[in-house]
C-alpha positions as CSV (number, residue, x, y, z in Angstrom):
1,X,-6.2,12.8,12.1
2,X,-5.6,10.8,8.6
3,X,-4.3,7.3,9.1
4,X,-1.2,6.1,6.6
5,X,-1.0,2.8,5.5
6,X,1.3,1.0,3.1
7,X,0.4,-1.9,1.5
8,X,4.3,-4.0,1.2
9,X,5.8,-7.4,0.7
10,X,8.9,-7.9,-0.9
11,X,7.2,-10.6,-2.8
12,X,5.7,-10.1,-5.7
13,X,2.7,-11.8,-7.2
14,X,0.5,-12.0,-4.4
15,X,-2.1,-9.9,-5.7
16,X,-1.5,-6.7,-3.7
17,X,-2.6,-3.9,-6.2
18,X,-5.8,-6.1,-6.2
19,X,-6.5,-6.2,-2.9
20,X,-5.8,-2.4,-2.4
21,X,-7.6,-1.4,-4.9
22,X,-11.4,-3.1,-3.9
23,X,-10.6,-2.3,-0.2
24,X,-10.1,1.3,-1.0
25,X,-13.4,1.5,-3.2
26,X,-15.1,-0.4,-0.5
27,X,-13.7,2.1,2.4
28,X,-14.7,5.1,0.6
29,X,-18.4,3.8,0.3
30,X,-18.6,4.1,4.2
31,X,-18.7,7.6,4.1
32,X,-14.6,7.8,4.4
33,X,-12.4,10.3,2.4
34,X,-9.8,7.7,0.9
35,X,-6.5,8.8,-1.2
36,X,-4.6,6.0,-2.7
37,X,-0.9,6.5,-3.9
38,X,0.8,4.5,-6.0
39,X,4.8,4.0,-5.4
40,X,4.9,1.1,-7.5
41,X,6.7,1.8,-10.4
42,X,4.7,-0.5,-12.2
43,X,2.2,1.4,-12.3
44,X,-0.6,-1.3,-12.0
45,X,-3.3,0.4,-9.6
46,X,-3.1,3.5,-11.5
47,X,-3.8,1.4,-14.4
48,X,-6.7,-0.5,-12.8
49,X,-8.2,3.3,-12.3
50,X,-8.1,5.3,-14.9
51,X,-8.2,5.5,-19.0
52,X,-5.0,6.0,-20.9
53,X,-5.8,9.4,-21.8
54,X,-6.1,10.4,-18.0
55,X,-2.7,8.3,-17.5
56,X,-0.7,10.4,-20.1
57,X,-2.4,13.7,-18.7
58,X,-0.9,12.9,-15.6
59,X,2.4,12.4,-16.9
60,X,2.5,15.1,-18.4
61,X,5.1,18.5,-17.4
62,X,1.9,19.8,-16.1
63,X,0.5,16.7,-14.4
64,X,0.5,15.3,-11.2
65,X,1.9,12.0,-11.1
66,X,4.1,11.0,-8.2
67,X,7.0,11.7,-10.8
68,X,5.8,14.9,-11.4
69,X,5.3,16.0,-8.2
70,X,8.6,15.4,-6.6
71,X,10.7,16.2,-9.9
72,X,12.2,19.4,-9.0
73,X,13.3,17.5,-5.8
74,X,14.6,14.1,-8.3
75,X,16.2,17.1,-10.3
76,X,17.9,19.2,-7.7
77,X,15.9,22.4,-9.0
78,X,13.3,23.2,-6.2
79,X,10.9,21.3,-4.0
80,X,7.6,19.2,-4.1
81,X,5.2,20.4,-6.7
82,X,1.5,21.0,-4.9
83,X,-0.3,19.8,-7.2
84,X,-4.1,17.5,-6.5
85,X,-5.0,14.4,-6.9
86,X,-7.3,12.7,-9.3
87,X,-10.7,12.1,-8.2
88,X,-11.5,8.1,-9.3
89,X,-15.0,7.0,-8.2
90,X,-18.1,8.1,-8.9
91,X,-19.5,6.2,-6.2
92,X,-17.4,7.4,-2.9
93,X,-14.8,10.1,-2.0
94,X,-11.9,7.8,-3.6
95,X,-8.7,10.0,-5.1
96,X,-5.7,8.9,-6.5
97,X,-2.0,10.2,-7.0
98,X,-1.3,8.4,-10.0
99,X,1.8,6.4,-10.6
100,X,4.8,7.1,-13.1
101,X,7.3,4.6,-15.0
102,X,9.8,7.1,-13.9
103,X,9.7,6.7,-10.1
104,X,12.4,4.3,-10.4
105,X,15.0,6.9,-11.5
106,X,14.1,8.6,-8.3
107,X,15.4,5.5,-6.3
108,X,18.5,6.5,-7.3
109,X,19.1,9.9,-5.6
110,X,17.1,8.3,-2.5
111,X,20.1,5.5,-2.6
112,X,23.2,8.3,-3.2
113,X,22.1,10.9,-0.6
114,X,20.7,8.2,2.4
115,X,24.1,8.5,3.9
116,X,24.2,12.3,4.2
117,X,20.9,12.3,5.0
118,X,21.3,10.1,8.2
119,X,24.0,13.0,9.5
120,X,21.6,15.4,8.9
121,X,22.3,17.0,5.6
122,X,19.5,19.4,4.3
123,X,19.6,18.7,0.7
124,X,19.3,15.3,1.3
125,X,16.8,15.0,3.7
126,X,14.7,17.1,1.4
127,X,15.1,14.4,-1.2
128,X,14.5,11.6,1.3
129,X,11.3,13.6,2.7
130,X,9.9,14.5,-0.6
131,X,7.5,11.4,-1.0
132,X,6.5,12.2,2.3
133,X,5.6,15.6,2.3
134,X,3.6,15.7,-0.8
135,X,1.2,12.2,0.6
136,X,0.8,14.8,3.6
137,X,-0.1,17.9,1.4
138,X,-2.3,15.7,-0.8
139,X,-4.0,13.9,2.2
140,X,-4.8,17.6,3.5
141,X,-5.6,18.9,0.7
142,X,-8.9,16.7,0.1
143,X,-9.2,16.0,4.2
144,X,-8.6,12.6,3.2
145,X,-9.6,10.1,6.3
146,X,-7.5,7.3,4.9
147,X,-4.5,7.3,2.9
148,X,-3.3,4.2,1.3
149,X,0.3,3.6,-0.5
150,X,0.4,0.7,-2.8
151,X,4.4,0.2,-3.1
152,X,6.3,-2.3,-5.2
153,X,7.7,-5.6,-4.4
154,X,11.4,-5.0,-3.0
155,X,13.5,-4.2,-0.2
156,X,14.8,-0.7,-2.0
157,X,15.7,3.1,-1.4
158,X,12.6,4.0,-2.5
159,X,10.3,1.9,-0.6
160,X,12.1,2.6,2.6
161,X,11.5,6.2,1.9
162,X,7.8,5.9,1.0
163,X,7.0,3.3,4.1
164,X,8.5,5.3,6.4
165,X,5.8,8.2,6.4
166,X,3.3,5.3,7.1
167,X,1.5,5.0,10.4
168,X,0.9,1.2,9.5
169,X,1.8,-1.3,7.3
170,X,0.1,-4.5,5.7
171,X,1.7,-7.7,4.5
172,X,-0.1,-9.5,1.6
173,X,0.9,-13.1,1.3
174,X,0.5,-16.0,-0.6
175,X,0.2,-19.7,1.0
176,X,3.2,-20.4,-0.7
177,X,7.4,-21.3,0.3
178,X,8.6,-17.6,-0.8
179,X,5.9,-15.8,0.8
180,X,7.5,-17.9,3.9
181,X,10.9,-17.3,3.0
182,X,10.1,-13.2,2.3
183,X,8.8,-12.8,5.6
184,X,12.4,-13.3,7.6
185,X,14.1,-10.9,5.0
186,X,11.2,-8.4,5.8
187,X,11.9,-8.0,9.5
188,X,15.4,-8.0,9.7
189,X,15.5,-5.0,6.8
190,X,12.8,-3.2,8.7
191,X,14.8,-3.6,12.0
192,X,17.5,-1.7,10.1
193,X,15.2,1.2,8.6
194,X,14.0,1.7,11.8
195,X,17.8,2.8,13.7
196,X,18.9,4.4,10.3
197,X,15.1,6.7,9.8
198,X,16.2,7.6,14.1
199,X,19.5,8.9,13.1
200,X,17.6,10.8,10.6
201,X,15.6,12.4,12.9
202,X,17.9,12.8,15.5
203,X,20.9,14.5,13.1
204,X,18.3,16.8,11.9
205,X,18.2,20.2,14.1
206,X,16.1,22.5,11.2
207,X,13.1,22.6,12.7
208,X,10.2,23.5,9.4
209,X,11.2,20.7,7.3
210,X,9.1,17.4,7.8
211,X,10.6,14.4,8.0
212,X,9.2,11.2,8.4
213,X,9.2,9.1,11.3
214,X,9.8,5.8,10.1
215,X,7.9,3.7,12.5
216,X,5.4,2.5,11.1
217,X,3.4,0.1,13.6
218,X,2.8,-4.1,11.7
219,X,-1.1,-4.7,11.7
220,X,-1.1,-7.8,9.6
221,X,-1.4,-9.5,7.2
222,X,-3.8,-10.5,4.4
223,X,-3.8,-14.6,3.1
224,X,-4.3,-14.3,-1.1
225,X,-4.3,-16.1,-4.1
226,X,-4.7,-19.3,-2.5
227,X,-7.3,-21.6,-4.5
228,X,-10.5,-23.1,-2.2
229,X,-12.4,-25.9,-2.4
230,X,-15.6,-26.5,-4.4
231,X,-17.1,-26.0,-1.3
232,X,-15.6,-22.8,0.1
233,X,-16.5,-23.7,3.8
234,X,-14.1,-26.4,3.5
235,X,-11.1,-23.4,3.1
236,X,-8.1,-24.1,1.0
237,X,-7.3,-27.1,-1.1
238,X,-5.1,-29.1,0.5
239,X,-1.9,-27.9,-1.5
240,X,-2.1,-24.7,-0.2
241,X,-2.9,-25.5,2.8
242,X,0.5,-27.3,3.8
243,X,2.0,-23.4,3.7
244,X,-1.3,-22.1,4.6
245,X,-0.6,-23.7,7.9
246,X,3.0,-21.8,8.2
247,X,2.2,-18.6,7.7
248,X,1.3,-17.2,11.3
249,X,3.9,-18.8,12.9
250,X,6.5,-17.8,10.5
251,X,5.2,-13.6,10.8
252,X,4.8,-14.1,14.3
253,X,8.8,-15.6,14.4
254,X,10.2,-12.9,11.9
255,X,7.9,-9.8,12.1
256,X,6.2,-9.1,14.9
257,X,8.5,-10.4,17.6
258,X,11.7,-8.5,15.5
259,X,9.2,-5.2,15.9
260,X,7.7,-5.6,19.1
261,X,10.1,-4.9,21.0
262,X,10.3,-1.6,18.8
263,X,6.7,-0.5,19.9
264,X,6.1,-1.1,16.3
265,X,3.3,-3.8,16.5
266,X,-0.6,-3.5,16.8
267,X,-1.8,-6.0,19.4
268,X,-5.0,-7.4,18.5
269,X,-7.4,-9.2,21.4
270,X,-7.3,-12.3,19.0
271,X,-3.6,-12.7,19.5
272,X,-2.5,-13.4,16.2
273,X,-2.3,-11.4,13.3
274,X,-4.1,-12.5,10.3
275,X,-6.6,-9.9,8.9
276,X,-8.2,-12.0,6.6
277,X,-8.3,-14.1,3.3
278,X,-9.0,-13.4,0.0
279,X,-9.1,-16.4,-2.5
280,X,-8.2,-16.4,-6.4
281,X,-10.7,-14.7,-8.2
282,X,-9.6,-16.6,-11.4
283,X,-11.2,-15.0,-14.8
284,X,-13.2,-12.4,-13.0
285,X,-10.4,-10.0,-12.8
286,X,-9.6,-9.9,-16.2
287,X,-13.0,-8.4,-16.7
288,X,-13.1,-6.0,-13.4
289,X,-9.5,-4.6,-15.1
290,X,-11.1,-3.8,-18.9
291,X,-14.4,-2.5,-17.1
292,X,-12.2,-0.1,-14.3
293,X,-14.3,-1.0,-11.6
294,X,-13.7,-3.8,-8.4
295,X,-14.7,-7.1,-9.2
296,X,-18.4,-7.0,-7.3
297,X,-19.5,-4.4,-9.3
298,X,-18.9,-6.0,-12.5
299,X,-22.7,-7.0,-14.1
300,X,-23.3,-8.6,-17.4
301,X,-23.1,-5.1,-18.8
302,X,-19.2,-5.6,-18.8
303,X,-19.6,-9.5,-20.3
304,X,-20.2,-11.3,-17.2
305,X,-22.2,-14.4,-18.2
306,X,-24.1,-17.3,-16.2
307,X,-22.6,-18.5,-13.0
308,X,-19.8,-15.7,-13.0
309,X,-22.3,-12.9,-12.5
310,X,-23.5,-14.5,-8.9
311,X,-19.2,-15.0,-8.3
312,X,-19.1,-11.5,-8.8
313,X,-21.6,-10.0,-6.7
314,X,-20.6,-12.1,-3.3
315,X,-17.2,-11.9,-4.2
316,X,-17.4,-8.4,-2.0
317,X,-18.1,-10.8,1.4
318,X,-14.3,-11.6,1.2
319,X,-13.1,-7.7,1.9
320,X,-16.0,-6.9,4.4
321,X,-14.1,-8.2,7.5
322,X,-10.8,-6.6,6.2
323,X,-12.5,-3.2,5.5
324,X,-14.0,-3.4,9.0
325,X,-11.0,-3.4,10.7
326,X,-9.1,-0.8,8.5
327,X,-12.6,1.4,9.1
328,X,-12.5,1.0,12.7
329,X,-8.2,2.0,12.0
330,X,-8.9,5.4,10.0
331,X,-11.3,6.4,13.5
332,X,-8.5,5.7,16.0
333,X,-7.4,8.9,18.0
334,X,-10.9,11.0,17.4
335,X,-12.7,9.2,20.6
């Protein structure tokens, strides 16, 4: 059964698309079918993925960008377009549904019709659904093991929609005071989605049309952008540190306790929640974004020089304990 996972903060600048984007590469290399979507508006994984041409193909009225795909829906003229994703990697079973600048007019109609839609009205649960029931058409359609949703930084319409046909959720965060201060606004709003996506499902007595459940489950989150000593045994610098230190308590206080009691929480044997830590990469990602590819497989080819071309190559040890766990994730339920 394919596994969901969004990939939301409502903090921006923490280096999510980044992260998504090498996990997903690095997941598809162990023999897993991996679709990402991207819900940010922004556009940035789709950009980190493909050439321009392939970008304004996509866009296109006969495309299939997440804009295109639901515009019929966006324009109150028909349903989801079925339409494949891109394939994007030549060395695993990686696909993408690229993004689109317009997504954000979509948030719109999502906003208008969410309070019909929570008494059950058809039109505009089909507009709620939309998102949902192309990831799950898409996802079939390429028997995708793993589907990850990279979704933009805020507490809107739209990402409510689009996390809410997730089976999990990730929280990248930096070591910093608004990554701390994000993580209280974060629970409380997904306390709320939670009751209003129930009276969704409860007002709604159509039976064919699928609507998401919007419970998706907390698994953890991921420390970035921090800097590390020169000697990276050592851990952080100091300065980040200090918040470094906060972090787990703070999730524990104003995510996971607000969705435990939700059934909404992965309990790991561990006992906390962290899934791992990814430092700043500095000036190699400038170079892994002209070249298309993830940072560790960037070679002098793609103007790597002296000490960076070693950074490079071990830079994949930071993501193998993350991909583990989301591996061992996409294989729940088939024991």
């Amino acid at each position: 059964m394919t596994k969901t996972i969004s990939i939301f903060n409502n903090k921006g600048g923490v280096g999510k698309t980044t992260y998504m984007y090498h996990v997903a590469h690095m997941l598809s290399r162990r023999n897993l079918t991996v679709l990402m979507v991207d819900c940010d508006s922004q556009c940035n994984l789709t950009a980190y993925s493909m050439q321009d041409a392939e970008v304004k193909r996509a866009w296109r009225d006969d495309g299939n960008s997440i804009f295109q795909v639901i515009e019929p829906v966006y324009r109150t003229i028909g349903d989801i377009r079925q339409r494949s994703p891109t394939h994007v990697s030549d060395l695993g079973d990686l696909w993408l549904v690229p993004g689109d600048l317009r997504l954000s007019n979509f948030e719109d109609l999502l906003g208008d019709t969410w309070s019909s839609a929570r008494g059950g009205n058809e039109p505009a649960l089909r507009a709620q659904s939309a998102i949902h029931r192309y990831i799950r058409f898409a996802a079939d359609k390429i028997k995708a093991d793993l589907v990850l949703i990279d979704l933009g930084p805020n507490l809107g319409a739209l990402n409510r929609a689009v996390l809410a046909t997730s089976d999990y959720f990730i929280t990248p965060v930096a070591p910093d005071l608004f990554s701390l201060q994000g993580t209280e606004n974060l629970g409380n709003k997904l306390v709320a989605w939670r009751k209003e996506w129930d009276q969704c499902n409860a007002a709604w007595s159509g039976g064919a049309l699928s609507i998401p459940k919007g419970r998706p489950s907390y698994l953890g989150y991921v420390v970035q952008m921090h800097n590390i000593r020169a000697n990276a045994s050592e851990g952080m610098t100091a300065g980040w540190a200090i918040y470094g230190e906060q972090l787990e308590p703070a999730i524990h206080e104003n995510i996971v306790k607000k969705l435990q009691s939700l059934g909404q929480v992965v309990q790991w044997d561990e006992g906390d929640h962290k899934l791992g830590q990814i430092p700043n990469l500095h000036s190699l990602i400038p170079y892994s974004l002209e070249a298309k590819k993830p940072v560790f497989d960037c070679t002098s080819a793609d103007g790597l020089r002296g000490a960076h071309i070693s950074r490079a190559a071990e830079s994949v040890k930071h993501f193998e304990a993350i991909v583990s766990t989301l591996q061992m994730v996409a294989k729940w339920d088939d024991c």
